[in-house]
C-alpha positions in Angstrom: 31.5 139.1 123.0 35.3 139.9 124.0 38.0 138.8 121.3 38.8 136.3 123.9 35.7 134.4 124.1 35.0 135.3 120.0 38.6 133.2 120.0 37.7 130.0 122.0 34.3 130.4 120.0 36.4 129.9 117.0 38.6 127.4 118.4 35.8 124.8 119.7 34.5 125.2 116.3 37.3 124.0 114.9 37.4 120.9 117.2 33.9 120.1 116.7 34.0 119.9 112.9 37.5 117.9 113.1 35.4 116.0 115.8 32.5 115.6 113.0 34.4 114.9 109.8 36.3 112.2 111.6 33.5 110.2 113.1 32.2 110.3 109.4 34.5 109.1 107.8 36.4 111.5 106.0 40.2 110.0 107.1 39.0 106.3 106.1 40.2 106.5 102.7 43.6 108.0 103.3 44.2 106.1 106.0 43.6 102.7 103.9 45.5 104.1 101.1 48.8 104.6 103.0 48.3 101.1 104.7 48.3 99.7 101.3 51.5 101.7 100.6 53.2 100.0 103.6 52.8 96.9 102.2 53.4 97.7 98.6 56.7 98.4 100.6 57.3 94.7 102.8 56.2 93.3 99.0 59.0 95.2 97.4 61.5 94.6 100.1 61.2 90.9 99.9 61.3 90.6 95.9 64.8 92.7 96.7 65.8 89.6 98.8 65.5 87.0 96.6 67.4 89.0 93.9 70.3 90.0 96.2 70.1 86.0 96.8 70.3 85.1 92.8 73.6 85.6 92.6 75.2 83.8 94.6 73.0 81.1 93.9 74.0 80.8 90.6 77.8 81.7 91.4 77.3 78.3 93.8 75.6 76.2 90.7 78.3 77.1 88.3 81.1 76.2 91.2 79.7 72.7 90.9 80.5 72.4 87.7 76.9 72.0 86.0 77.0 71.5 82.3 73.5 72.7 81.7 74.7 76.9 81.3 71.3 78.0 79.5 69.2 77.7 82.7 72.0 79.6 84.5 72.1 82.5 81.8 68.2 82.9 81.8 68.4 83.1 85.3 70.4 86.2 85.1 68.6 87.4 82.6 65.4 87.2 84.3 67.4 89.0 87.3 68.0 91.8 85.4 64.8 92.2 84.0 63.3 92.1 87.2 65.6 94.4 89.2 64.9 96.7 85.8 61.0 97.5 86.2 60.8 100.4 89.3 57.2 100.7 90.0 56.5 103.1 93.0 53.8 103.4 95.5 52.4 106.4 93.4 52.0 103.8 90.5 49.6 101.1 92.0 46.6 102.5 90.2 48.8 102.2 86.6 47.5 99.0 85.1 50.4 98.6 82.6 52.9 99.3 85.1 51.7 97.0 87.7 51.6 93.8 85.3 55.0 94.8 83.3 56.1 94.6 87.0 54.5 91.5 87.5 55.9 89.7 84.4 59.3 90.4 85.1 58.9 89.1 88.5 57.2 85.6 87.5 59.7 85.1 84.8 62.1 85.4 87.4 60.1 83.1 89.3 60.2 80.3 86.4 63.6 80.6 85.7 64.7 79.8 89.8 62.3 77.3 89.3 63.9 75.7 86.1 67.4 76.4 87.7 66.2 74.1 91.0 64.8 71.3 88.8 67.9 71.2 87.1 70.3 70.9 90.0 68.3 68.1 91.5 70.1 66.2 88.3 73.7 66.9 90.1 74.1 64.9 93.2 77.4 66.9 94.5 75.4 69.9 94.4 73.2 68.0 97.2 75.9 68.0 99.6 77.2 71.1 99.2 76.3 72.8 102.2 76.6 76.4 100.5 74.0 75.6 98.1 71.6 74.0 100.5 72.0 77.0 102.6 71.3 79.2 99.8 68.2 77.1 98.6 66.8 76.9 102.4 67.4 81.2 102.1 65.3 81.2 98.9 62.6 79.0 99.9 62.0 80.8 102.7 62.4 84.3 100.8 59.5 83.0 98.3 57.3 82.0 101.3 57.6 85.6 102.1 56.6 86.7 99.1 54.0 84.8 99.5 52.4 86.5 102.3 53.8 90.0 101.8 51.6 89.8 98.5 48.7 88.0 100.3 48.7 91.0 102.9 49.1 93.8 100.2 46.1 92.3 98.2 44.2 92.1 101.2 44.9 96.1 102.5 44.4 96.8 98.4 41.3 95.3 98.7 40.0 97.3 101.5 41.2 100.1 100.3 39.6 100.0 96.6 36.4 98.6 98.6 36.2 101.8 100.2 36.3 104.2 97.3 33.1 102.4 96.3 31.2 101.8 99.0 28.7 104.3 101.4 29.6 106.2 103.3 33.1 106.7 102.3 32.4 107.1 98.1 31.1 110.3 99.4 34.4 111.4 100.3 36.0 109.7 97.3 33.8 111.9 95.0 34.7 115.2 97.0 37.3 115.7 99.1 39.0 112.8 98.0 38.7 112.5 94.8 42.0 112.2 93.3 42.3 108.7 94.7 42.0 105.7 92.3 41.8 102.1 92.9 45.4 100.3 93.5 46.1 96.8 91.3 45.5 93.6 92.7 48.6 90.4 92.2 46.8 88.0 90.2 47.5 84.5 89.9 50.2 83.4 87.4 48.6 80.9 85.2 52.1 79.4 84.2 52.9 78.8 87.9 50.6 76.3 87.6 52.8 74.1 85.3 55.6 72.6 86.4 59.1 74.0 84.9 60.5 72.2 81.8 64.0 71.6 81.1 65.5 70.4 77.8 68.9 68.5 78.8 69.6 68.7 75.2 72.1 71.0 75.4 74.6 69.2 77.3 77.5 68.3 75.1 78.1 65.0 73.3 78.0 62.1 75.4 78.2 64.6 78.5 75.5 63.2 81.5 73.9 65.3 84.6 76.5 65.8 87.0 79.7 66.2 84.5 82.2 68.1 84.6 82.4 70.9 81.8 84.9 71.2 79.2 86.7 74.8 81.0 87.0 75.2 84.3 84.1 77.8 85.7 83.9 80.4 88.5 84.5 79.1 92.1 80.9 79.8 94.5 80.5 82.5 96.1 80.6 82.7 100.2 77.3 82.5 101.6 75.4 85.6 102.4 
């Protein structure tokens, strides 16, 4: 056989078996895993927009002269805490990580929720267009959370299916078989409470809607 022919010998081998690993299966798992990633990644880009939104939401609140300033502080707090935990693609299959990521995002989630509850006690905070336009940018922002977390779940799900199930566990034992199942969001439990919201704070004799004792920070422009 000339080297020539020994050489396309070689090279339709190579096809064939490419050809043969593919049809079974071997590029399932991978291919799952980085689909997952991607929307690990539209998950984490929409928690980033309602956090670049808490700001000025707040700055907005505090413009209108709200007494109640605990809600407002924890709200910051939560922000912080939230912007604080970095979990990266690479960590999905870290238990502790994913649910210390989780926590800091639902407490951010209850304290918006406590901040919205409270406002609806300050009527000039319902015609102030620059807060209704930043509550219309967070309600929508939360809707895509929403999905972006129902879609991750769902592409985790087929993912982790397929590192247990035949044909493809045979490649999550061998070739694969550094892969690990990715968490799953689970349902908050408090979420399904509604927010509570002690206005025993305000000051003596103060009501919903007063003006505080020092003059506070004007609102921020709307983003």
């Amino acid at each position: 056989m000339t080297s020539i022919a020994k050489r396309l010998a070689a090279a339709a081998a190579v096809v064939f078996a490419a050809v043969t690993l593919s049809a079974c299966g071997v590029n399932v798992i991978p291919t799952k895993e980085e689909a997952a990633k991607a929307r690990w990644a539209d998950v984490q880009n929409q928690y980033q927009r309602r956090a670049d939104l808490v700001p000025n939401l707040v700055a907005t609140v505090q413009g209108a002269a709200i007494q109640e300033r605990t809600v407002l502080t924890e709200v910051v707090n939560a922000r912080a805490r939230a912007t604080g935990v970095n979990i990266t693609a690479d960590d999905l299959d870290d238990p502790a990580k994913f649910q210390q990521f989780q926590a800091a995002q639902n407490e951010l989630s209850r304290s918006l929720g406590r901040l919205l509850l409270v406002v609806e006690n300050y009527p000039q905070l319902q015609s102030n267009q620059n807060f209704l336009a930043l509550q219309s940018q967070l309600e929508g922002t939360e809707n895509r959370i929403a999905v972006a977390r129902r879609d991750y779940n769902a592409a985790v799900q087929d993912y982790n299916t397929s590192l247990r199930t035949f044909p493809t566990i045979l490649w999550a034992k061998t070739v694969h078989g550094g892969s690990r199942p990715m968490q799953l969001f689970q349902a908050n439990a408090a979420a399904q409470s509604a927010p509570q919201v002690d206005f025993g704070g305000l000051a003596p004799g103060a009501a919903p809607g007063s003006a505080p004792p020092a003059p506070v920070t004007q609102a921020a422009p709307a983003q």
